[in-house]
Every structure is written in C-alpha cells, then in structure tokens.
NUSEMAR-44415 format. One record per residue (C-alpha): x, y, z; residue in one letter; residue number from 1. Coordinates in Angstrom, 3 decimals, decimal comma, always signed. Each point is the difference from the previous one (the first is absolute). Example, Ala and Ser with C-alpha at 12.3 -4.5 7.8 and 13.67 -1.06 7.14 Angstrom:
{xx->+12,300 yy->-4,500 zz->+7,800 resn->A resi->1}
{xx->+1,370 yy->+3,440 zz->-0,660 resn->S resi->2}
This chain:
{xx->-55,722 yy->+63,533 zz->+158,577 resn->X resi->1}
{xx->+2,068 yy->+3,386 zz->-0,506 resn->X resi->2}
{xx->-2,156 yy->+1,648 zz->+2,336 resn->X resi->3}
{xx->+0,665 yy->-2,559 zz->+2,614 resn->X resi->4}
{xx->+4,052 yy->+0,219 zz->-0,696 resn->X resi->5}
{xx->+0,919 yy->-2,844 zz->-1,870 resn->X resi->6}
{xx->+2,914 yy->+0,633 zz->-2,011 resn->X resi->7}
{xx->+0,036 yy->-3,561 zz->-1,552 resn->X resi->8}
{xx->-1,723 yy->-0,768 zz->-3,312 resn->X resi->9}
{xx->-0,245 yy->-3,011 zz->-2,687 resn->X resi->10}
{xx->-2,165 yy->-0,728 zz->-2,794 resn->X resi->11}
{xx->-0,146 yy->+0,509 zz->-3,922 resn->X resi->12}
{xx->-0,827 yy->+4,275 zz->+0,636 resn->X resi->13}
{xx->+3,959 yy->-0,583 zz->+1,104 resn->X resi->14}
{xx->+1,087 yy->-1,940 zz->-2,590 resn->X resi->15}
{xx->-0,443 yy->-3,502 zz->-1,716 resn->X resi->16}
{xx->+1,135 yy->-3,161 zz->+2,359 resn->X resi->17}
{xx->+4,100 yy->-0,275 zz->-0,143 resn->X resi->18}
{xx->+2,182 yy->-2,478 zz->-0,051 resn->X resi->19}
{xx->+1,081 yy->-0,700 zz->+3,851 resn->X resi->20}
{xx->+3,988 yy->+1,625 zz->-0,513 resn->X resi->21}
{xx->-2,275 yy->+2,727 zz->-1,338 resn->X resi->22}
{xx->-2,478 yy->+0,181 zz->+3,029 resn->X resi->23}
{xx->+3,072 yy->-0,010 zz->+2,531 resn->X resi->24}
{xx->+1,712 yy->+2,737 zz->-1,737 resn->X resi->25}
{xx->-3,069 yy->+1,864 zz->+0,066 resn->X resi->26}
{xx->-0,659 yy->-0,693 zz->+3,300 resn->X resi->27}
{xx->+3,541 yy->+1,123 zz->+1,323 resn->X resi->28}
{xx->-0,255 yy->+2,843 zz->-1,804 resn->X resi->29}
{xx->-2,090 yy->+1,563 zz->+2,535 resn->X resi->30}
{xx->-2,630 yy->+1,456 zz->-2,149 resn->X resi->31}
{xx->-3,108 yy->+1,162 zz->+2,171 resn->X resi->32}
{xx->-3,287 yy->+2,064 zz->-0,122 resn->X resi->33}
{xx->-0,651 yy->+3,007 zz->+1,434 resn->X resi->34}
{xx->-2,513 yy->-1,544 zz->+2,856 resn->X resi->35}
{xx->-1,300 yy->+2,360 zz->+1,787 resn->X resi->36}
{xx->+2,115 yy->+0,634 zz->+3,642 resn->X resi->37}
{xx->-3,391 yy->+1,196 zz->+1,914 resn->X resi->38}
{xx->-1,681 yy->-3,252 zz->-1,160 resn->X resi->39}
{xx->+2,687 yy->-2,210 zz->+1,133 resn->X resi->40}
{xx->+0,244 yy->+2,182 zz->+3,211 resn->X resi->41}
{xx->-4,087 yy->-0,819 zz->+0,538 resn->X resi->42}
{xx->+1,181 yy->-4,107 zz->-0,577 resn->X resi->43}
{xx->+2,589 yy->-0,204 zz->+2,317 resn->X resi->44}
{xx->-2,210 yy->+1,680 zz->+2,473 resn->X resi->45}
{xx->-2,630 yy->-2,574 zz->-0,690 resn->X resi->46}
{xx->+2,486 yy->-2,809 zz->-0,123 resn->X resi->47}
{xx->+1,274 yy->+1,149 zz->+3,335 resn->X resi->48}
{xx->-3,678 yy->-0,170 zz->+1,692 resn->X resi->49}
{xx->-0,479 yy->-3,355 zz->-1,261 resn->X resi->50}
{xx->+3,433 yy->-1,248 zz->+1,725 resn->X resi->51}
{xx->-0,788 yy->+1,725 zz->+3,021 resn->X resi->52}
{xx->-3,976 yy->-1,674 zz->+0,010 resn->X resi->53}
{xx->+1,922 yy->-3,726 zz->-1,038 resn->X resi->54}
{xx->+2,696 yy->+0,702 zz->+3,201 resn->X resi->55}
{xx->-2,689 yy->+1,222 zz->+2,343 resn->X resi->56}
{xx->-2,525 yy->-2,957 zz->-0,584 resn->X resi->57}
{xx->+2,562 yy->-2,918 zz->+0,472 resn->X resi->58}
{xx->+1,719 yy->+2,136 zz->+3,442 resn->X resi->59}
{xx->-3,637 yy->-0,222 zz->+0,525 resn->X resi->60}
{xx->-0,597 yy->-3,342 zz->-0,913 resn->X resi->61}
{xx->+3,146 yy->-1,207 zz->+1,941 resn->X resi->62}
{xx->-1,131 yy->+1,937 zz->+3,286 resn->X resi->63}
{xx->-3,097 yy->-1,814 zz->+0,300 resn->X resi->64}
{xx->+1,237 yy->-3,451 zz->-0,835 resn->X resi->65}
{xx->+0,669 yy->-2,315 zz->+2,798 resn->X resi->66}
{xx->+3,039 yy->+0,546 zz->+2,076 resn->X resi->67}
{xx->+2,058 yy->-2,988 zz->-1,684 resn->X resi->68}
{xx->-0,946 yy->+1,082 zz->-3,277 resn->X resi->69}
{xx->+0,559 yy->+3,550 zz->+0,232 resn->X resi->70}
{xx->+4,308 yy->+0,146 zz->-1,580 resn->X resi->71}
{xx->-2,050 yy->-1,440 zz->-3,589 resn->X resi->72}
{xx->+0,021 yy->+3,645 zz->-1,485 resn->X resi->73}
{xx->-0,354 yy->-0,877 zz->-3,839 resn->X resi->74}
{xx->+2,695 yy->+2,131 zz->-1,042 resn->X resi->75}
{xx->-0,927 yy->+0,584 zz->-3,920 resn->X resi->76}
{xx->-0,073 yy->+3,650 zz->+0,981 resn->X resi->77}
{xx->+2,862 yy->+1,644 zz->-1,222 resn->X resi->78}
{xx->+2,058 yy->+1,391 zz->+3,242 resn->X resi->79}
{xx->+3,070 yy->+1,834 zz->-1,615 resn->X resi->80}
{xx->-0,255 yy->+3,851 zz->-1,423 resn->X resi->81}
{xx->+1,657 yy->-1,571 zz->-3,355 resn->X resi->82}
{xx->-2,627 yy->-2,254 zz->-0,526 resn->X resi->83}
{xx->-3,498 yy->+1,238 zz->+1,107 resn->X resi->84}
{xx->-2,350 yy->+1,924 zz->-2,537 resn->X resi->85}
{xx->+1,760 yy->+2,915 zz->+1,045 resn->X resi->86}
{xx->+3,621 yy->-1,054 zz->-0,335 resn->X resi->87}
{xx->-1,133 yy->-1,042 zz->-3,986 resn->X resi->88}
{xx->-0,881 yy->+3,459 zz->-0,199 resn->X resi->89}
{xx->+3,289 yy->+1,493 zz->+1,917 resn->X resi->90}
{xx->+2,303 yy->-1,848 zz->-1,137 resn->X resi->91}
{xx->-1,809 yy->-1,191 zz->-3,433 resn->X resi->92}
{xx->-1,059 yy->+2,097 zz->-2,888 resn->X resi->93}
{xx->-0,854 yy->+2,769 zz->+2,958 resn->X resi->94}
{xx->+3,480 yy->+0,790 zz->-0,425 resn->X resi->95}
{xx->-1,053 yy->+2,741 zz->-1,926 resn->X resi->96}
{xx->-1,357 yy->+1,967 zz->+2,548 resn->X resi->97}
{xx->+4,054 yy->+0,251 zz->+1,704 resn->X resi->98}
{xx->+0,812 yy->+3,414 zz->+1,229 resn->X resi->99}
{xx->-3,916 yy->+0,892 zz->+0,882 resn->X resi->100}
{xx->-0,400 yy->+0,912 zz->+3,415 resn->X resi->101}
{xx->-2,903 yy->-2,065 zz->+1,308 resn->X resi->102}
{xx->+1,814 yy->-2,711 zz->-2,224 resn->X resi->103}
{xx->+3,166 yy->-0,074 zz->+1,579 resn->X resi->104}
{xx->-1,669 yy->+0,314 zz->+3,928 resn->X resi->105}
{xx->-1,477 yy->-3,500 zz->-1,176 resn->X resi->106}
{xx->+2,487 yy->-1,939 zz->+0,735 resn->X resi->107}
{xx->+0,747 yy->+0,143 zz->+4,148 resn->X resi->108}
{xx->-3,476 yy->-0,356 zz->+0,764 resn->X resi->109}
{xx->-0,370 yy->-2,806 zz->-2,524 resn->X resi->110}
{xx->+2,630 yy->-1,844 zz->+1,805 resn->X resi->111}
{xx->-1,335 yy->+0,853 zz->+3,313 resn->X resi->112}
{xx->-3,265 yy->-1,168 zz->-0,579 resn->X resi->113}
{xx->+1,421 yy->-4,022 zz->-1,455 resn->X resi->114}
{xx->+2,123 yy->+0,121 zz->+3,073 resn->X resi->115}
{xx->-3,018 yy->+0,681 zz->+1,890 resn->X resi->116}
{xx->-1,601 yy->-3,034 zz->-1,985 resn->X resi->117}
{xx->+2,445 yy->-2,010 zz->+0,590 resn->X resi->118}
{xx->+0,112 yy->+0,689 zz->+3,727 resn->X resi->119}
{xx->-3,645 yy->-0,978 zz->+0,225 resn->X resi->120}
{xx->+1,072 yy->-3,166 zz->-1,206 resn->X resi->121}
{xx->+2,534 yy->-0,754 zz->+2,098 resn->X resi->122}
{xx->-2,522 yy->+1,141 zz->+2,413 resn->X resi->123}
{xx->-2,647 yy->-2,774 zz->-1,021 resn->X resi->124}
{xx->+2,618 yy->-2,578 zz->+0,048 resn->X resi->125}
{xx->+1,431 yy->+0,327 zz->+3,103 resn->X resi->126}
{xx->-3,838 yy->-0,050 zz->+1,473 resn->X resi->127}
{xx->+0,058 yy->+3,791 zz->+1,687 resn->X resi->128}
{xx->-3,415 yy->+1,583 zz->+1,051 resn->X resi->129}
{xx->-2,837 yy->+1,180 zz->-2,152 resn->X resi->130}
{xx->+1,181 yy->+3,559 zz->+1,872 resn->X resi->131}
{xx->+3,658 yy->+0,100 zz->-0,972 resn->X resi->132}
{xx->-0,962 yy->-1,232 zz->-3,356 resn->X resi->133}
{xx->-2,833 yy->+2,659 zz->-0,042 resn->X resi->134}
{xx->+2,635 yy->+2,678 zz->+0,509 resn->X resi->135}
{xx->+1,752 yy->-1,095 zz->-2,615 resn->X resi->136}
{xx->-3,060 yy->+0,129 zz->-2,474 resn->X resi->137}
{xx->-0,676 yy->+3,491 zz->+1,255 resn->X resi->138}
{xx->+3,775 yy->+1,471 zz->-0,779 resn->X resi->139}
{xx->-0,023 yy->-1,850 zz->-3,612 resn->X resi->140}
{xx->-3,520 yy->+1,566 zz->-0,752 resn->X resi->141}
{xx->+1,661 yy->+3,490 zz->+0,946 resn->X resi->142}
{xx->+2,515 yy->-0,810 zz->-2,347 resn->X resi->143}
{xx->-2,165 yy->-1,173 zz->-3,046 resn->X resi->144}
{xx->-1,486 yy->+3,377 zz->+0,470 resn->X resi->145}
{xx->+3,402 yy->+1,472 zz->-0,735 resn->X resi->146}
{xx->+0,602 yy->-2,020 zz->-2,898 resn->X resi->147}
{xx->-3,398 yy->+0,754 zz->-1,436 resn->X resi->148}
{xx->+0,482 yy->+4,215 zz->+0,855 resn->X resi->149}
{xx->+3,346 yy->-0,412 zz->-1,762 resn->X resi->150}
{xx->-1,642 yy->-1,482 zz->-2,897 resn->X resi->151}
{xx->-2,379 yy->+2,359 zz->-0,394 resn->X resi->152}
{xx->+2,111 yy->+2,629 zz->+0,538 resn->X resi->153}
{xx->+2,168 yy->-0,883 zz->-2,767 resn->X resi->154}
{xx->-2,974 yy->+0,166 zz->-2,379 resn->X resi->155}
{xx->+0,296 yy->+3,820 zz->+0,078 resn->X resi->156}
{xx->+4,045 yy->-0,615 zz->-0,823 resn->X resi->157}
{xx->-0,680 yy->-0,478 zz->-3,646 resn->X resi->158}
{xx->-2,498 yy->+2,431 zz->-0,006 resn->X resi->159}
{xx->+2,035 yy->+2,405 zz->+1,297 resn->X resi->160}
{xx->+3,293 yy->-0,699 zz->-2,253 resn->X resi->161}
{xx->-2,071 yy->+0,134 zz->-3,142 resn->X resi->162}
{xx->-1,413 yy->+3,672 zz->+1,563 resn->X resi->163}
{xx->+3,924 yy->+0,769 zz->+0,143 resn->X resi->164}
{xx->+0,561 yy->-1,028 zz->-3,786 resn->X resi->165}
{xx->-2,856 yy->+1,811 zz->-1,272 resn->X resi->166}
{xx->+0,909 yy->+3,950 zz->+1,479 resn->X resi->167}
C-alpha cells in the first residue's frame, strides 16, 4: 500500500484500538506514512483513465440513444477538477507534491479538460450533432493527454529533488 502512496494506516502494528476522543486526536494530528509519491503518481494516472473510459462510454451511450432520450447523461461522473480522481490527488494528500513543476502545470489543464466535460454535457442536453459533440470529444482527449504528460512528468520531480539532496 506504501508503494501505491497511501499515507493512511490503522491496525494493532499502529497501536491497540483507542477510545474515540483518542482516535480523533490522533486523527487531527496529522500523522502519515511515507507512501511512496511515484506510486500515488502511477494511481492517479490510472484513476484518471478509468474516469475518462466511464465519461466516454455514457457521451457514447447518450449519442446513440434515441433523439428524446439523448439529455439522460447519468451524471455520477465527477465533472469538477476538485472532485475527480485527479482533484483527490491535487488538492488531497497530493498536496505534497506543491512547488514541483509538472505538479503545479496540473492544474489549468485539469480545469480545462472538466470544462470541456462539462461542455459536452451541455452539448448532449441541448440535442447538438454527433459532429459538434465529436469535436468536443476530440479537444478533451487532447487535453487528457496533457494531464497524463504532466503526470508523468512529475514522476521525475521527486526523483530529481532527492538527486539534489544527495550531492
């Protein structure tokens, strides 16, 4: 679980079970584990690939129901930066990585590509063509691309800071 990031533990190799005003004084104090920042990195990748497959198969979906039924987009799918796999991440316990470059260049495109979701949307709701909505599709996949470059991008960060440390 380090290996993937998480910096959240519990169990007896923590300590014996607590008293609740002892668990939420332990729990504000902010205690975490060292989980590792390239494993989280790789999640939030994969986390964004699933949201992208989840929004692309109900656009999908919606496209090729009939004409009355096409505004039903299911919206389960997380369409603000904040609140998406990535915004956990950015805003979350990714917080850590503040100040790394490929971090920081996260957050425009991030925005740019739930306004684009949002816009497609809109776009199925109001009934526009499969080509206009198409379009759409196209410029958000450019920008998932981005997101994803950025991510990967900031997996050398760490790398690169502990390189710094080490001379």
């Amino acid at each position: 679980l380090m290996k993937a990031g998480c910096t959240e533990a519990q169990g007896y190799w923590m300590g014996r079970p607590m008293p609740l005003h002892a668990s939420l004084a332990y729990l504000k104090s902010g205690k975490r584990w060292p989980g590792s920042p390239i494993g989280l990195l790789h999640i939030v990748q994969l986390d964004h690939l699933q949201w992208r497959r989840n929004f692309m198969e109900q656009v999908i979906a919606a496209l090729y129901a009939p004409p009355n039924q096409r505004g039903t987009f299911q919206n389960e799918i997380k369409l603000s930066p904040r609140h998406g796999p990535l915004g956990f991440a950015h805003y979350g316990p990714g917080g850590a990585f503040e100040g790394l470059p490929g971090y920081d260049a996260l957050e425009k495109p991030q925005e740019e590509l739930h306004a684009l979701s949002r816009q497609i949307v809109m776009a199925l709701e109001k009934g526009a063509p499969r080509h206009e909505i198409t379009w759409l599709l196209r410029r958000m996949t450019l920008k998932s691309g981005m997101v994803l470059n950025l991510l990967q991008e900031t997996e050398l960060d760490p790398l690169l800071l502990m390189g710094a440390t080490a001379d």
